[in-house]
Each structure stands twice: as structure tokens, then as C-alpha cells.
C-alpha positions as CSV (number, residue, x, y, z in Angstrom):
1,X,0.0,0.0,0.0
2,X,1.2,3.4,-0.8
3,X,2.5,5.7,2.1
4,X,0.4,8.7,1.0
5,X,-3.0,6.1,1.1
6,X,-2.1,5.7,5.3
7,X,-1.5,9.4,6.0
8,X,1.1,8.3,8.8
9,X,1.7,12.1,9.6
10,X,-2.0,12.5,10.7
11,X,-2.9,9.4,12.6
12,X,-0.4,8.8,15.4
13,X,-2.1,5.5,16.6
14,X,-1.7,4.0,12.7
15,X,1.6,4.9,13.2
16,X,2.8,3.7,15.9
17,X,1.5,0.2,15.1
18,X,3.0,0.4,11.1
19,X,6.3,1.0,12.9
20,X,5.8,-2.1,16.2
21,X,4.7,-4.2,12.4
22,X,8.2,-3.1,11.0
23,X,10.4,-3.9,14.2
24,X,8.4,-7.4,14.4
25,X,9.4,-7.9,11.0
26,X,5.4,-8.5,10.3
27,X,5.2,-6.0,7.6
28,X,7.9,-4.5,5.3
29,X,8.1,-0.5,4.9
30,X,9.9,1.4,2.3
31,X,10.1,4.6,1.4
32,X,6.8,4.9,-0.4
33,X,5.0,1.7,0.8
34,X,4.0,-0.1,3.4
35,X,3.5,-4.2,2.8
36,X,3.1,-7.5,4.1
37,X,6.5,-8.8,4.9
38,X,5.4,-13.0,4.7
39,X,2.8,-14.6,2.0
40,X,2.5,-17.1,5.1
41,X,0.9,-14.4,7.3
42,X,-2.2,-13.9,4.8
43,X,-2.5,-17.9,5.2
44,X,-1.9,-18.7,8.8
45,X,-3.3,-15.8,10.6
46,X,-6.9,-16.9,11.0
47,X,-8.0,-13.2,12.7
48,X,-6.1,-11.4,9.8
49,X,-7.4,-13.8,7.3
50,X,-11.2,-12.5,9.0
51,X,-10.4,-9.1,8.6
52,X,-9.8,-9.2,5.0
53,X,-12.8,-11.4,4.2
54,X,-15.2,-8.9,5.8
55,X,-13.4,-6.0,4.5
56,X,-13.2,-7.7,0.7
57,X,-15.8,-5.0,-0.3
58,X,-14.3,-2.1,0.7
59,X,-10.8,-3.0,-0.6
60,X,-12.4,-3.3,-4.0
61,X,-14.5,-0.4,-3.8
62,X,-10.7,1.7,-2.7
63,X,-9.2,0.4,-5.8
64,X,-12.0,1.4,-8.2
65,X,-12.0,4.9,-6.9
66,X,-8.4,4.7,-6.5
67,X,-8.5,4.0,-10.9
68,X,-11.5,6.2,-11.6
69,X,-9.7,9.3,-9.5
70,X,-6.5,8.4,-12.1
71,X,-8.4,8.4,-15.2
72,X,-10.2,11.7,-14.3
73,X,-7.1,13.3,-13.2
74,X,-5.2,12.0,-16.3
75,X,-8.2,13.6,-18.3
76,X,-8.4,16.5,-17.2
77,X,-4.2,17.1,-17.7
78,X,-4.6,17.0,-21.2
């Protein structure tokens, strides 16, 4: 996920638990994203494995808007 999508600067809370992630070696963060550091954590993590079942939806609605806001912008450039 992109950096600028998590707005670290503005929520101290998600920060604080992208950086505990890092230092537990759970997630991986570069300079412009933040990811899942092991394929096995999406398998064996039943709670995590939850979360992203209920939240299927709302993922794929985020990446439609995410697309549509690109096109528009790209549109409207030229």
C-alpha cells in the first residue's frame, strides 16, 4: 500500500502500530509503501485472514475509486 494512502503524519495511533509491524518484521516499509512482509501471514493468521474477508468490499470499492480518480485526473491534464 502506498504511504500517502495511510496518512502516517495525521494518525499517530496508525503509526505507531506500522512502525511495532516493522520492528516485528510482520510488515515491510519502504520509502513509499507499506506491505506484508510474509505470503505465510495472509495464510496462517486466521483473525487477519477474517479481517480481509469482511473488508473484501471495501478494498475493491478503494481500488475502483483509487482507478476512476486516475483516469479523471489523467483527463483533465490533457
Amino acid at each position: 500500500m502506498p504511504r500517502s494512502e495511510l496518512d502516517l503524519t495525521q494518525d499517530a495511533v496508525l503509526a505507531s502500530v506500522v512502525e511495532r509491524l516493522t520492528e516485528d518484521r510482520l510488515l515491510t516499509a519502504h520509502e513509499s509503501t507499506v506491505e506484508v512482509a510474509h505470503e505465510a501471514l495472509l495464510r496462517e493468521w486466521p483473525r487477519l485472514e477474517g479481517w480481509l474477508a469482511e473488508d473484501a468490499q471495501g478494498r475493491e470499492l478503494r481500488e475502483h475509486l483509487i482507478e476512476s480518480a486516475k483516469r479523471w485526473d489523467d483527463a483533465c491534464a490533457r
